[in-house]
Each structure stands twice: as structure tokens, then as C-alpha cells.
NUBA-505885 format. One record per residue (C-alpha): residue in one letter; residue number from 1; z, x, y; chain. Coordinates in steps of 0.1 Angstrom, whole numbers, m for minus. Layout:
NUBA-505885
- aa/i/pz/px/py/ch
- A/NUM/Z/X/Y/A
...
end
This chain:
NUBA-505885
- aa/i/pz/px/py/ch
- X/1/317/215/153/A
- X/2/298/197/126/A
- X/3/270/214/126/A
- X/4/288/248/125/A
- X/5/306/235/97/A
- X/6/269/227/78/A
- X/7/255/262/93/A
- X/8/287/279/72/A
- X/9/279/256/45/A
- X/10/241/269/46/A
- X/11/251/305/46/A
- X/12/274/307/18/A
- X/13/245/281/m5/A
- X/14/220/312/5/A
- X/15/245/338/m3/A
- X/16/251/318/m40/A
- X/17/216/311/m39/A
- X/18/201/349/m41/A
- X/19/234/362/m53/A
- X/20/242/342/m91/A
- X/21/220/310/m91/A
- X/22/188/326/m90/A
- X/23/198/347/m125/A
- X/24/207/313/m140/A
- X/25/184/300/m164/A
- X/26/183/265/m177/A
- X/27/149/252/m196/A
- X/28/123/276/m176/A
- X/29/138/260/m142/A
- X/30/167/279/m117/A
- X/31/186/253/m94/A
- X/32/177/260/m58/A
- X/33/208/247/m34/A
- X/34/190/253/m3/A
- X/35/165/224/m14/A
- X/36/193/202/m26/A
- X/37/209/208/11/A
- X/38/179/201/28/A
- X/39/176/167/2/A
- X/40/212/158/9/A
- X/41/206/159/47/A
- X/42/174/137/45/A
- X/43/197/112/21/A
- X/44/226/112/42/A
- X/45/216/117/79/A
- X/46/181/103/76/A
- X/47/141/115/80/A
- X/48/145/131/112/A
- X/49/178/146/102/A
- X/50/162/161/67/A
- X/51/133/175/86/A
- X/52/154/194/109/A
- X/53/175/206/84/A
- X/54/148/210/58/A
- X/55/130/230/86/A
- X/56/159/249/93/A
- X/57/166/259/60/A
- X/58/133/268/52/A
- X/59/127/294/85/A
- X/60/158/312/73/A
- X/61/153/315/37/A
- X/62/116/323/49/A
- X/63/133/354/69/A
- X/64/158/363/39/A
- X/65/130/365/15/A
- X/66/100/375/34/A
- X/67/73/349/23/A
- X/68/59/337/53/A
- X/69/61/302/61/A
- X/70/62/282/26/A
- X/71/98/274/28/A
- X/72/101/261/65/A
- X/73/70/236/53/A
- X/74/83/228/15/A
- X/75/120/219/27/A
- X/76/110/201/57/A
- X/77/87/184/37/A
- X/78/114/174/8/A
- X/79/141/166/34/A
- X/80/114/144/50/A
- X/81/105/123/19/A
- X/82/145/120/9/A
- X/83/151/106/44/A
- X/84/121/81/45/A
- X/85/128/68/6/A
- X/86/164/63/15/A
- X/87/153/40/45/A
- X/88/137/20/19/A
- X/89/170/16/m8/A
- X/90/190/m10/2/A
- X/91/226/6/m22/A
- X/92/242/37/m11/A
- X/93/254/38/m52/A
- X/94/251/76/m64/A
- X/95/223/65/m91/A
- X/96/204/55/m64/A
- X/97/206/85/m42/A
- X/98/202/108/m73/A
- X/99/168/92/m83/A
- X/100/160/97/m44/A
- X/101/171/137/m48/A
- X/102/148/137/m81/A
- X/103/121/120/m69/A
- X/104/118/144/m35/A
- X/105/127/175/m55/A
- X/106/100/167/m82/A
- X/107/72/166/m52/A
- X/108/84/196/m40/A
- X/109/80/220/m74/A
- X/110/49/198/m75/A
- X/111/34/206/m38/A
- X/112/42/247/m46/A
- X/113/27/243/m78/A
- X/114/m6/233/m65/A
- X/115/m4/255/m34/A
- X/116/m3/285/m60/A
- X/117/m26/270/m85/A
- X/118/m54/258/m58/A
- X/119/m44/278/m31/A
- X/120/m36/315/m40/A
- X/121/m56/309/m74/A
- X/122/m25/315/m89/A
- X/123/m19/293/m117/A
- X/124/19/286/m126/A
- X/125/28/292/m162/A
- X/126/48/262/m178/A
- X/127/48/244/m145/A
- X/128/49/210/m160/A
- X/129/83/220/m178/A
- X/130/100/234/m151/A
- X/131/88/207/m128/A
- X/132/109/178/m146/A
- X/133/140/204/m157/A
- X/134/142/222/m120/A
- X/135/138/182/m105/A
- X/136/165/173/m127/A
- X/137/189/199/m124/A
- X/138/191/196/m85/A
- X/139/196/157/m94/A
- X/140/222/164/m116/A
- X/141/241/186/m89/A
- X/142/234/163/m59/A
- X/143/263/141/m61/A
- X/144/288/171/m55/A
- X/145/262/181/m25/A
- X/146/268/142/m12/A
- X/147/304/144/m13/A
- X/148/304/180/4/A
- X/149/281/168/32/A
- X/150/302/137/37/A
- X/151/334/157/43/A
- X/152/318/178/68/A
- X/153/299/152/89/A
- X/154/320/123/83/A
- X/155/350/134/82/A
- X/156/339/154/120/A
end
């Protein structure tokens, strides 16, 4: 039943994802609620439990917007790195788990920047900006992500 709950959860994020949050613009940088899910999961549930979801997440909003494979790797990847620093925090305070969120979110605008800049020969415009401001905008929303994801695996 939990993880219907967090699949519901996922589809209304990507349905305010493509539908008002990706008009929003704050600094150069959008936030992007499927990333602070797949962050949240690796906080909260672990590594293994933020690759899964990060992997997850990533396949479907690879399907919803057509791009290939970049998502499944680059959430997966973010869920991942929240998981494995949070094995290494020894507080569960929210300060904590928001400078985990930046941190992982701010190597995943890094890892697409250089994908498209070294990759696709594609350089980014600004990407140094919207690294920090799209990093800590996610940060700044993760603590209402924390408490959503406790009442739906927590609370069963």
C-alpha cells in the first residue's frame, strides 16, 4: 500500500512538474520535484532505496518527455549519493538532511552540465548560476518533501 501511496505521490509531482513548475522561474533555475523525490527517498529510505526510486522516476519522466535515458541515470544517480551521504550523518536534524538534498542536487545540475557541454558539445549558458539557485531551491523545498514522505511510509 506504501508504495502505491508514493507511485500516486509521483504522478501528481510529474503532473505539477510539466503542468506550473516548469513555467516558474526563480534566478535562471526551475525547481524540479521529481529530483527532490528521488533525493528524499535516498535521505529517508537509504542508497538502495534512492536508486530504485531515483531509477524509477527517471524511466518515467524519460517516457513523458521523450529524451532517452538521461533521467533514469541522473535521478538514480542523485538518489544514490543522498542515500550514501546520509549513511555517513550521524543527526536526522532538517539542516542536516537539507545540506544532504543540496549537496546531491548540486552534482546532479553539475553531471547534466558536463554531459551537454563535453558530451553533446553543447555548452550550457549561465550554468554556474543556475547550478547553485536550482541546488538551492530544491534544498529550500525538501523539508515539506521529508515530512510528505514520512507520512506515507511511516505512517503505512
Amino acid at each position: 500500500m506504501q508504495y502505491f501511496k508514493l507511485a500516486v505521490f509521483s504522478f501528481v509531482l510529474m503532473l505539477a512538474q510539466s503542468a506550473s513548475f516548469s513555467r516558474l522561474d526563480i534566478f535562471g533555475a526551475r525547481p524540479d520535484l521529481i529530483l527532490l523525490l528521488a533525493v528524499i527517498c535516498g535521505l529517508m529510505g537509504g542508497a538502495e532505496k534512492g536508486l530504485a526510486a531515483g531509477i524509477l522516476l527517471g524511466f518515467c519522466q524519460d517516457m513523458l518527455y521523450g529524451t532517452g535515458y538521461y533521467f533514469l541515470f541522473g535521478l538514480g544517480f542523485a538518489g544514490f549519493v543522498s542515500g550514501a551521504l546520509k549513511g555517513e550523518v550521524i543527526s536526522d536534524d532538517i539542516v542536516s538532511l537539507c545540506a544532504i538534498a543540496f549537496i546531491s542536487m548540486f552534482f546532479y545540475h553539475l553531471f547534466y552540465a558536463l554531459i551537454f557541454q563535453y558530451v553533446f558539445a553543447r555548452p550550457v549558458p549561465g550554468f554556474r548560476l543556475s547550478l547553485l539557485t536550482g541546488a538551492a531551491i530544491n534544498a529550500f523545498l525538501a523539508p515539506v518533501f521529508i515530512e510528505a514522505y514520512k507520512k506515507i511510509f511511516e505512517n503505512g
